[in-house]
N, C-alpha and C positions, 0 to 999 in steps of 0.2 A: 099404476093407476087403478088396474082389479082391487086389489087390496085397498086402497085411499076412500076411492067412492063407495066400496060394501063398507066400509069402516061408518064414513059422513051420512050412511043410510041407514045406521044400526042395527046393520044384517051380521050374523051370528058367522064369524072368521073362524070359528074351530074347524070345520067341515070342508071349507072353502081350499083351494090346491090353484097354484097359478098355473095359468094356460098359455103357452109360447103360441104367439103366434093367432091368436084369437083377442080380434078388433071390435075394444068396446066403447064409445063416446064419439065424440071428434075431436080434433086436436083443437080447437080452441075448450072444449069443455076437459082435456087433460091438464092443457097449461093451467087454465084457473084453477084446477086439483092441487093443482102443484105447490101452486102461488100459495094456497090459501093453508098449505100446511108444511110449508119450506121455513116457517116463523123468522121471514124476513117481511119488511112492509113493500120493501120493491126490490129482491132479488136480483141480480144480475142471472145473466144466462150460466157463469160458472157456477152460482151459487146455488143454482135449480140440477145441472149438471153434479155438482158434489153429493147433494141431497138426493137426486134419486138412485148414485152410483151407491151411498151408503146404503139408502133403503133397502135398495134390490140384494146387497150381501146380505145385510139381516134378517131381510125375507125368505133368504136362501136356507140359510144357516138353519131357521126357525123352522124351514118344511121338513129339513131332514133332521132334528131332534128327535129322538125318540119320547121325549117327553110330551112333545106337541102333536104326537103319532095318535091313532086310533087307539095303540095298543094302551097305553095308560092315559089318552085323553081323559075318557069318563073321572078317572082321580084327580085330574090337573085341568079339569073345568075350565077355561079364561086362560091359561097359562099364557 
């Protein structure tokens, strides 16, 4: 959800680092995060469940890249 809604608010993600544990919205303004970019028109609860089980590995993945690092950001801009 940090990443979804800084994404929907066209706030700059190169900078940005997920925070465990740090509570942003409410849970009905997650669900419709969710909803509205799960690119299903009504989801099931697995299909919200696969969606953000995937998201979260790629967001994983993508913090510790060293491509998406500080160290060579500035070259790989938007990466």
């Amino acid at each position: 959800y940090q990443y979804l809604s800084r994404y929907e608010r066209k706030e700059n993600l190169d900078c940005f680092t997920f925070e465990p544990g740090k509570i942003e919205g409410t849970e009905r303004e997650c669900l419709a995060c969710l909803m509205e970019f799960c690119g299903r028109s009504n989801p099931s609860w697995t299909e919200l469940s696969n969606f953000t089980h995937f998201l979260n590995f790629q967001l994983r993945k993508c913090e510790k890249s060293v491509f998406c690092s500080q160290v060579v950001g500035d070259q790989f801009c938007g990466f």
